[in-house]
C-alpha positions, 0 to 999 in steps of 0.5 A: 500500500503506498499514498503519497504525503504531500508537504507544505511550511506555513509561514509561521513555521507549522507543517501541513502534510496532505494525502491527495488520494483521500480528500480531507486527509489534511493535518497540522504539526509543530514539526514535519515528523509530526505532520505525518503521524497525524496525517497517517492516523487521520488516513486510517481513520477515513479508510476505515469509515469508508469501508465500514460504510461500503464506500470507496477506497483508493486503489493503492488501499485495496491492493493491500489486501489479497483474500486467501484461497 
């Protein structure tokens, strides 16, 4: 499974990371490493929701799964 993070500095030194693939994946941290952890939680959070609710999930999240033979 791989979903790209998307950085960004605010001007009052905050990192924004963003996941494009799930839209509202948006998260704020003091630092970059921060940014991510937060965006990674907030990530699983919605792919779960959406699964649970038969909703659709990126591609790059279902070829994480293969069911057994």
């Amino acid at each position: 499974m791989s979903l790209k993070i998307e950085f960004e500095r605010e001007e009052d030194g905050r990192w924004i990371a963003e996941i494009p693939e799930l839209p509202g994946v948006l998260a704020y941290g003091d630092d970059r490493e921060q940014a991510v952890r937060a965006a990674q939680t907030l990530a699983l959070r919605v792919i779960a929701d959406r699964l649970e609710h038969g909703e659709e999930v990126p591609a790059a999240v279902l070829g994480a799964f293969s069911p057994a033979a």
